[in-house]
Jmol script that loads the backbone (N, CA, C; Angstrom):
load data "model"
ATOM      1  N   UNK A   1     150.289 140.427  18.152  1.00  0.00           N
ATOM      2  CA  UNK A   1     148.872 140.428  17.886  1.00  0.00           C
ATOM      3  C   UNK A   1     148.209 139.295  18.650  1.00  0.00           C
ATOM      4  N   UNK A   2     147.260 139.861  19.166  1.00  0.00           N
ATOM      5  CA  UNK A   2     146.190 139.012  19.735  1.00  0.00           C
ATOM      6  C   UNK A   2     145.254 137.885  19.129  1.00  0.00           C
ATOM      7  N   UNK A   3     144.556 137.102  19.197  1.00  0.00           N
ATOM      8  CA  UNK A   3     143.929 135.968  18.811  1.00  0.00           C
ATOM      9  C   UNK A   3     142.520 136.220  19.508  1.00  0.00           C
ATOM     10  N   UNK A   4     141.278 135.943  18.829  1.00  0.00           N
ATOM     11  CA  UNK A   4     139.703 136.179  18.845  1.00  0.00           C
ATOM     12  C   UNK A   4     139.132 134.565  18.341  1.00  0.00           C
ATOM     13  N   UNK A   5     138.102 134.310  18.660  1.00  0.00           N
ATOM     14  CA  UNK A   5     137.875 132.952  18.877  1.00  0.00           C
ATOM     15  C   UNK A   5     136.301 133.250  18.131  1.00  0.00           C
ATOM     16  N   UNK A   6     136.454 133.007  16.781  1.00  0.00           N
ATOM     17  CA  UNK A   6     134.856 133.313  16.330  1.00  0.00           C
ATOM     18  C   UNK A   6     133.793 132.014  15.678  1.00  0.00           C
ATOM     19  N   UNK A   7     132.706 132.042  15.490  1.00  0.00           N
ATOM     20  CA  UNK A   7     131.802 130.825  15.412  1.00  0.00           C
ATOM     21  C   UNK A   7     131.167 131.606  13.965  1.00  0.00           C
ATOM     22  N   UNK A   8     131.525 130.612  13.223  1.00  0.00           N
ATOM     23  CA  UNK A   8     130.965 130.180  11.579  1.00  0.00           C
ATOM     24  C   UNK A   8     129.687 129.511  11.377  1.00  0.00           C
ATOM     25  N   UNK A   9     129.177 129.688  10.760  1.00  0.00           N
ATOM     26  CA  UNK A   9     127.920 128.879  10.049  1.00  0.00           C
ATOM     27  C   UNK A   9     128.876 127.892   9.158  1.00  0.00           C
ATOM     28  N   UNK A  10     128.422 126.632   9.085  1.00  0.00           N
ATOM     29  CA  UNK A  10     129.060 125.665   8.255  1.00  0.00           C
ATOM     30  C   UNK A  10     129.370 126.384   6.717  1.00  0.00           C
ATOM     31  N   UNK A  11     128.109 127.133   6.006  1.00  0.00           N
ATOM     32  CA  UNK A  11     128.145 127.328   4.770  1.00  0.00           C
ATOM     33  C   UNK A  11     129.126 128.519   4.668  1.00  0.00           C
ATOM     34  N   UNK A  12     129.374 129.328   6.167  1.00  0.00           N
ATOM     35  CA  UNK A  12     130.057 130.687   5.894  1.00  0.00           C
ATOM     36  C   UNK A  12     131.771 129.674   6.356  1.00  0.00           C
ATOM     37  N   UNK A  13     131.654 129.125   6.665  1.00  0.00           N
ATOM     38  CA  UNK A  13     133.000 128.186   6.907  1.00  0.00           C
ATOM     39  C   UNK A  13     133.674 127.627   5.471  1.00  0.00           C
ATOM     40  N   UNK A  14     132.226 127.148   4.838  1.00  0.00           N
ATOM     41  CA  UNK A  14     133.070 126.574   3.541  1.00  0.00           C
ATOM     42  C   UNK A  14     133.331 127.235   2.799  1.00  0.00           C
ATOM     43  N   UNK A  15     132.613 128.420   2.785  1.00  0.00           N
ATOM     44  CA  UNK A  15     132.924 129.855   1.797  1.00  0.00           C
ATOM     45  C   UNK A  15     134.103 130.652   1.794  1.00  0.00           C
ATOM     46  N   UNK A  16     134.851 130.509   3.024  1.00  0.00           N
ATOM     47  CA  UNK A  16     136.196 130.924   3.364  1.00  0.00           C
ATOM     48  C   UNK A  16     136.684 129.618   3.203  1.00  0.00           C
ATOM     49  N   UNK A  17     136.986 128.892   3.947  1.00  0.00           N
ATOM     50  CA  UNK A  17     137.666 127.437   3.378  1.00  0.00           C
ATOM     51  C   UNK A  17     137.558 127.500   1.518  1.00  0.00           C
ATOM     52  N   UNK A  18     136.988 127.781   0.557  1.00  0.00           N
ATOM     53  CA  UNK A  18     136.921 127.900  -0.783  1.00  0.00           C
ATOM     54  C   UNK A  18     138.341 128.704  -1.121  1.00  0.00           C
ATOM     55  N   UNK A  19     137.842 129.821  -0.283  1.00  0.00           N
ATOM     56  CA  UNK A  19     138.447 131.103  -0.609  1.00  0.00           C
ATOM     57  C   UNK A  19     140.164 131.313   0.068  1.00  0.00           C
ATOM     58  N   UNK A  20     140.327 130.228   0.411  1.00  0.00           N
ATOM     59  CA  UNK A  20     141.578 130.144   0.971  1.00  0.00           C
ATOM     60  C   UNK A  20     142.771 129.731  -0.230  1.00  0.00           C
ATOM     61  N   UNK A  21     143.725 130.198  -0.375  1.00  0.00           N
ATOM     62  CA  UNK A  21     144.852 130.011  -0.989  1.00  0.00           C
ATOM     63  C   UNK A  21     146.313 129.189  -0.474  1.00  0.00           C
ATOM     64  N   UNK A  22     146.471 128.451  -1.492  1.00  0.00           N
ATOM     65  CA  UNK A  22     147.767 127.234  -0.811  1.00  0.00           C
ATOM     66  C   UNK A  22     148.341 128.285   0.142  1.00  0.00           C
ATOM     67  N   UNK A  23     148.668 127.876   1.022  1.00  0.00           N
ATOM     68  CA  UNK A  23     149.784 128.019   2.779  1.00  0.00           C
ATOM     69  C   UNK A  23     148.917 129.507   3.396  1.00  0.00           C
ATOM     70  N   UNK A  24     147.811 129.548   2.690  1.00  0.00           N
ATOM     71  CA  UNK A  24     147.523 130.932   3.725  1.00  0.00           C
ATOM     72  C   UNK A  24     146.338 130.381   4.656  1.00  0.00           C
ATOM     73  N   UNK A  25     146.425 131.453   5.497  1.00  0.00           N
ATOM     74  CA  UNK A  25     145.698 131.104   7.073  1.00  0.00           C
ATOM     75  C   UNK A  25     144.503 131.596   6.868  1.00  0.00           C
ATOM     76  N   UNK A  26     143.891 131.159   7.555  1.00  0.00           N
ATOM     77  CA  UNK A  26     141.922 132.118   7.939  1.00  0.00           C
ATOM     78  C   UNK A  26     141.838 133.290   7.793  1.00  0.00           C
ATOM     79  N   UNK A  27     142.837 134.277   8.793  1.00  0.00           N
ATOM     80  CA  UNK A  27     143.648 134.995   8.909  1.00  0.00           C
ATOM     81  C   UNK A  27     143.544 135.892   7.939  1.00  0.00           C
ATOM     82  N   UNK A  28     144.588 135.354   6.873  1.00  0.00           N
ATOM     83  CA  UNK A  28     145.192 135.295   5.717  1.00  0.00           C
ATOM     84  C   UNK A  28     144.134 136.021   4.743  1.00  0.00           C
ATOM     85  N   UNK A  29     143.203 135.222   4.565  1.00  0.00           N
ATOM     86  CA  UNK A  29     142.269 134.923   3.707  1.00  0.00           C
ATOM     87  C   UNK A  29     141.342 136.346   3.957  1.00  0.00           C
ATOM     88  N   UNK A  30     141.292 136.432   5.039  1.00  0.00           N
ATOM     89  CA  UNK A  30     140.085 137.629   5.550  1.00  0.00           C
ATOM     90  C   UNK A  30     140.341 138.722   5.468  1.00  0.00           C
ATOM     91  N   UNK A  31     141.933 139.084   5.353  1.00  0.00           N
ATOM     92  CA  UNK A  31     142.744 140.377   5.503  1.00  0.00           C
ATOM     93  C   UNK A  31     142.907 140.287   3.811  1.00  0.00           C
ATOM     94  N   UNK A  32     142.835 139.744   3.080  1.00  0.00           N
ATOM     95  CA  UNK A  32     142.925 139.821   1.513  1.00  0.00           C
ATOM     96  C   UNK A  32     141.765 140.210   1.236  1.00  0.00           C
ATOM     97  N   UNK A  33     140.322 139.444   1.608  1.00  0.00           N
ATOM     98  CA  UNK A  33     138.937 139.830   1.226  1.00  0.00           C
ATOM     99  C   UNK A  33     138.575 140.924   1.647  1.00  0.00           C
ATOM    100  N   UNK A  34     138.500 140.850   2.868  1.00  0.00           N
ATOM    101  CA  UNK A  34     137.954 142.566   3.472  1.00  0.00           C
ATOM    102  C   UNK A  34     138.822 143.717   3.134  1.00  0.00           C
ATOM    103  N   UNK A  35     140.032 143.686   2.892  1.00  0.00           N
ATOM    104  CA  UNK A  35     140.864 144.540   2.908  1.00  0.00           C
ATOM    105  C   UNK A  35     141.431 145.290   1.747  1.00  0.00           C
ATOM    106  N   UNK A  36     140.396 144.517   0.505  1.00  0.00           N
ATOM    107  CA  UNK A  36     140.728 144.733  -0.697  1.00  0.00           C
ATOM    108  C   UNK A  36     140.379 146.299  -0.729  1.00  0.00           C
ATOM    109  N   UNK A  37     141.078 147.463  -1.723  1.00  0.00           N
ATOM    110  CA  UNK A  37     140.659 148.585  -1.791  1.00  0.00           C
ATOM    111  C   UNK A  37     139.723 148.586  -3.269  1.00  0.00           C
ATOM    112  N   UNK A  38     139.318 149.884  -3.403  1.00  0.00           N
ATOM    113  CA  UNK A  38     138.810 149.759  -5.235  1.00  0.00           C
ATOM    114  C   UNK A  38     139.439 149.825  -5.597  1.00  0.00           C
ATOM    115  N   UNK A  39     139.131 149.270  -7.042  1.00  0.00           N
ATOM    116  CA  UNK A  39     140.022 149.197  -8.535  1.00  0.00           C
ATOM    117  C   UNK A  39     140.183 150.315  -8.857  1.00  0.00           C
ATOM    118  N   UNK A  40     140.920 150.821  -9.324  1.00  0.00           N
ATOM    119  CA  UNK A  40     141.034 151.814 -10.330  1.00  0.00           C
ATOM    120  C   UNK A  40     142.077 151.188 -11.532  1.00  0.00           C
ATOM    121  N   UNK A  41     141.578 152.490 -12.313  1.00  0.00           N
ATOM    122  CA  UNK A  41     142.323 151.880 -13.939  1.00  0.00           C
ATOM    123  C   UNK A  41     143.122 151.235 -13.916  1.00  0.00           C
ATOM    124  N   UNK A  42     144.535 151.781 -13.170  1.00  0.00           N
ATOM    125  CA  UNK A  42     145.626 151.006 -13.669  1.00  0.00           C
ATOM    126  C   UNK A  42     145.701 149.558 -13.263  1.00  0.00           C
ATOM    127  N   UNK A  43     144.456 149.159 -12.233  1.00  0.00           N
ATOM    128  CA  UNK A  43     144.828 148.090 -11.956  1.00  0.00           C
ATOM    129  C   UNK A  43     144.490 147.580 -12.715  1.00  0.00           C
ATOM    130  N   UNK A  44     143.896 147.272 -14.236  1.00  0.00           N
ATOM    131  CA  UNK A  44     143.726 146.416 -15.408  1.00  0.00           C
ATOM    132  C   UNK A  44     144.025 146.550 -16.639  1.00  0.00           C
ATOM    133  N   UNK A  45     145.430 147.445 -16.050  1.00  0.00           N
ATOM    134  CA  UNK A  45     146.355 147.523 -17.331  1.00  0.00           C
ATOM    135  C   UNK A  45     147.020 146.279 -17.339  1.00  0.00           C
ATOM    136  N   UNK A  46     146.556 145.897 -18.473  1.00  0.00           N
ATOM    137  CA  UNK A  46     147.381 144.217 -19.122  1.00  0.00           C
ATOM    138  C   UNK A  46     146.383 143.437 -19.040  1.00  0.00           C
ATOM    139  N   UNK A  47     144.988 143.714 -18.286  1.00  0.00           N
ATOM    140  CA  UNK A  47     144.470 142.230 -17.758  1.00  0.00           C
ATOM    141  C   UNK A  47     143.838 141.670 -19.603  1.00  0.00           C
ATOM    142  N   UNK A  48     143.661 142.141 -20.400  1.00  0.00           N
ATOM    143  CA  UNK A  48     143.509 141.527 -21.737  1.00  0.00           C
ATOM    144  C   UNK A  48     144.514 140.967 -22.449  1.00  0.00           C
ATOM    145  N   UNK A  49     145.910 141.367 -22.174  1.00  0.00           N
ATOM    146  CA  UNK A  49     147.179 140.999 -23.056  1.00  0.00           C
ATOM    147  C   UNK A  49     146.769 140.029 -23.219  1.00  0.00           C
ATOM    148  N   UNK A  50     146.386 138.565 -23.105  1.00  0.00           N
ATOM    149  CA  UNK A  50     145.767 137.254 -23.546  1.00  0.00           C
ATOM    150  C   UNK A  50     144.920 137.011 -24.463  1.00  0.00           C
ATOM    151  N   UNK A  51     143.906 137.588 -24.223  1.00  0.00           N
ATOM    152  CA  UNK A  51     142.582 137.425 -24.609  1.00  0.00           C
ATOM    153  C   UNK A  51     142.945 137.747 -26.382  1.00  0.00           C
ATOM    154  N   UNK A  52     141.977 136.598 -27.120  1.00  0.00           N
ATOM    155  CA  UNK A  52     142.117 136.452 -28.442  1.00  0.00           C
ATOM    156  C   UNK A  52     141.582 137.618 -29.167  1.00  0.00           C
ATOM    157  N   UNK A  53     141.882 138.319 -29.883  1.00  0.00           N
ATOM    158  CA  UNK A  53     140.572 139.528 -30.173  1.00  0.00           C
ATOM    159  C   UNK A  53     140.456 139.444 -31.428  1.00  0.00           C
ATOM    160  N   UNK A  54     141.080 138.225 -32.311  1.00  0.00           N
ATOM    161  CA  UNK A  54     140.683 137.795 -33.563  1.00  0.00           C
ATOM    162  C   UNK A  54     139.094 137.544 -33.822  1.00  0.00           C
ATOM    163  N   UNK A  55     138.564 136.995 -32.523  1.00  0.00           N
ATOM    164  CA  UNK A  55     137.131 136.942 -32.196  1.00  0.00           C
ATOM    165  C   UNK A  55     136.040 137.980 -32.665  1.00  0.00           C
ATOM    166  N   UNK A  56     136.970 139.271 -32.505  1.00  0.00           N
ATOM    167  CA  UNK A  56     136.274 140.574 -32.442  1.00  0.00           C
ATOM    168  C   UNK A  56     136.525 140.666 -34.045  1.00  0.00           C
ATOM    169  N   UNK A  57     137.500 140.542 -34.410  1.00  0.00           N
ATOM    170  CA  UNK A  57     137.680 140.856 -36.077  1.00  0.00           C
ATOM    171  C   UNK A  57     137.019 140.053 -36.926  1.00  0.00           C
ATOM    172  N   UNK A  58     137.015 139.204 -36.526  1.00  0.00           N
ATOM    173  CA  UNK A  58     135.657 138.335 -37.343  1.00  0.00           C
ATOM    174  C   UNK A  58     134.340 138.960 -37.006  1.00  0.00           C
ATOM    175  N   UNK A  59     133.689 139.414 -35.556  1.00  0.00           N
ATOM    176  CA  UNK A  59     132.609 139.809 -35.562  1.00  0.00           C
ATOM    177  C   UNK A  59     132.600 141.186 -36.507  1.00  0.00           C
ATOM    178  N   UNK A  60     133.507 141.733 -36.488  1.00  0.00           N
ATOM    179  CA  UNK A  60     133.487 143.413 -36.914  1.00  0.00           C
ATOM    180  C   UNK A  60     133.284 143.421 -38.737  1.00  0.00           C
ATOM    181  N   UNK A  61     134.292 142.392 -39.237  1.00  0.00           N
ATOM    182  CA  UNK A  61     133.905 142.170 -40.525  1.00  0.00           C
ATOM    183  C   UNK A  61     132.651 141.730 -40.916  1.00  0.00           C
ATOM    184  N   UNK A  62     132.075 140.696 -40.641  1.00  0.00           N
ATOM    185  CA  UNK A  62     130.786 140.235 -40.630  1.00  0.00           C
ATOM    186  C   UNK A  62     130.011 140.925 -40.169  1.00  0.00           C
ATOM    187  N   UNK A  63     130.078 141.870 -39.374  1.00  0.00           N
ATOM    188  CA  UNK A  63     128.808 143.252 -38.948  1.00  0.00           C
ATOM    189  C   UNK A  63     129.416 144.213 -40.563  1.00  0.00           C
ATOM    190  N   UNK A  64     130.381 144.364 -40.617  1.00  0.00           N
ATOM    191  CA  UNK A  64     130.760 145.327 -41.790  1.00  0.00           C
ATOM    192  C   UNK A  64     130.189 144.895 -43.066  1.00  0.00           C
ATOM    193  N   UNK A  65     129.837 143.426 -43.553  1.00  0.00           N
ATOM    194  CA  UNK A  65     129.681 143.093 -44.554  1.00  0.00           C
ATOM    195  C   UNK A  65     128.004 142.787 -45.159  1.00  0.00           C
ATOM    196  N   UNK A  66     127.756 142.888 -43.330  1.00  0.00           N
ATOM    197  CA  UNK A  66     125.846 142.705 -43.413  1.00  0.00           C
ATOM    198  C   UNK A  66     125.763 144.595 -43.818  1.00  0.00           C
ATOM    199  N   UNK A  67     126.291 145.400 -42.904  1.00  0.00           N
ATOM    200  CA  UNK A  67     125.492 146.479 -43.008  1.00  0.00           C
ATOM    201  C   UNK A  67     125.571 147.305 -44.328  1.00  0.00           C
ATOM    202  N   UNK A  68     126.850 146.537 -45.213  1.00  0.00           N
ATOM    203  CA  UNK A  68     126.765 147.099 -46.709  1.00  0.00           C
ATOM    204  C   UNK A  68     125.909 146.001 -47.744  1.00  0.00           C
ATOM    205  N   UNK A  69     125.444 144.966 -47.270  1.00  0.00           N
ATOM    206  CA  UNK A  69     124.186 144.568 -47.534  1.00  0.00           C
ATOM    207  C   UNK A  69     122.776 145.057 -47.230  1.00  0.00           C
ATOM    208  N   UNK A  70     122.932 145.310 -45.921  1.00  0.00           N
ATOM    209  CA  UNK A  70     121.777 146.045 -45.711  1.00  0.00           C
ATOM    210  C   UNK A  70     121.813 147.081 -46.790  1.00  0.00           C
ATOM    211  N   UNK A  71     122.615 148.179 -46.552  1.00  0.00           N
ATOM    212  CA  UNK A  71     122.791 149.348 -47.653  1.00  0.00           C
ATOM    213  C   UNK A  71     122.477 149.205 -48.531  1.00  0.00           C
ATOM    214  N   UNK A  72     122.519 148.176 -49.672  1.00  0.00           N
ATOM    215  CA  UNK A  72     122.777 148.224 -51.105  1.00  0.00           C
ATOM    216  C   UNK A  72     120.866 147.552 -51.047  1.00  0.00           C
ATOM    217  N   UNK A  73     120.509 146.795 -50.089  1.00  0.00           N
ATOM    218  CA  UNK A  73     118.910 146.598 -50.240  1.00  0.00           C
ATOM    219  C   UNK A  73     118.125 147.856 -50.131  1.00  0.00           C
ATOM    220  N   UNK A  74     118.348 148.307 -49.540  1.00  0.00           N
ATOM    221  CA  UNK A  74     117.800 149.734 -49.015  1.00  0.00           C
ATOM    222  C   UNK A  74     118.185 150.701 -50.038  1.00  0.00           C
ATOM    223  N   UNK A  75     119.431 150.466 -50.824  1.00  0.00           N
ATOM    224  CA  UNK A  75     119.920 151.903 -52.344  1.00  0.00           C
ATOM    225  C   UNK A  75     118.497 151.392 -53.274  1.00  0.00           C
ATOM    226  N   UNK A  76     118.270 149.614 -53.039  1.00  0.00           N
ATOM    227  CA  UNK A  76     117.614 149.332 -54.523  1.00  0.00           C
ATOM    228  C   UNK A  76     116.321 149.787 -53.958  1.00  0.00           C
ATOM    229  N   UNK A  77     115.522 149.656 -52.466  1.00  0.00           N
ATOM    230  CA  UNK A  77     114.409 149.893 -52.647  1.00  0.00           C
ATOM    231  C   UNK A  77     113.932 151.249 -52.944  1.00  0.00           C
ATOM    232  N   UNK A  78     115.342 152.397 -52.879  1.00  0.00           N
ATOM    233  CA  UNK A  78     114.742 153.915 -53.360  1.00  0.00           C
ATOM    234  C   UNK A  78     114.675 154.089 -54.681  1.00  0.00           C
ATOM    235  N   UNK A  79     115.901 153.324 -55.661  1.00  0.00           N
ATOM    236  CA  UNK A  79     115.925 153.408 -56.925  1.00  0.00           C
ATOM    237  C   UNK A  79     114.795 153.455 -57.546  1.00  0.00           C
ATOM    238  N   UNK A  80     113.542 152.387 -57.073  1.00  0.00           N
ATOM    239  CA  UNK A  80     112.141 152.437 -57.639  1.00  0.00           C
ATOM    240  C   UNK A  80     110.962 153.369 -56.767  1.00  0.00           C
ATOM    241  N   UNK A  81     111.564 154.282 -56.924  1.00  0.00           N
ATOM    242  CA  UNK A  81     110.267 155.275 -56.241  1.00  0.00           C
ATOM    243  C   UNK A  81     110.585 156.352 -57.495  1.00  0.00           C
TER     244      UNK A  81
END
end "model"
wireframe off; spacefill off
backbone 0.3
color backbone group
């Protein structure tokens, strides 16, 4: 493979310089970015295995426990009609 000799804007220089990963080349870096294909599903099978979702069970109870409050305000305001 051949070698091309190209001119950066400082800010488009540091934006790849950012985007560079320990021991990889310019190169490197450009053939990962540009070259990425789309996602599809499987590629984010697992990407949650981490993520806490106790977070969510607290929100879900506490939405569960307002909206049978709500309910029971709303049973009493028909009771008096």
């Amino acid at each position: 493979m051949g070698t091309k000799t190209i001119n950066l804007m400082d800010d488009a220089y540091e934006m790849l310089n950012k985007a560079k990963l320990e021991g990889e080349s310019f190169s490197d870096v450009v053939r990962r970015i540009l070259g990425e294909k789309r996602m599809r599903l499987e590629d984010f099978a697992g990407a949650w295995k981490d993520f806490d979702t106790s977070i969510y069970s607290k929100l879900a109870k506490r939405r569960l426990a307002d909206s049978k409050k709500r309910h029971e305000q709303i049973r009493k305001m028909f009771e008096g009609l």
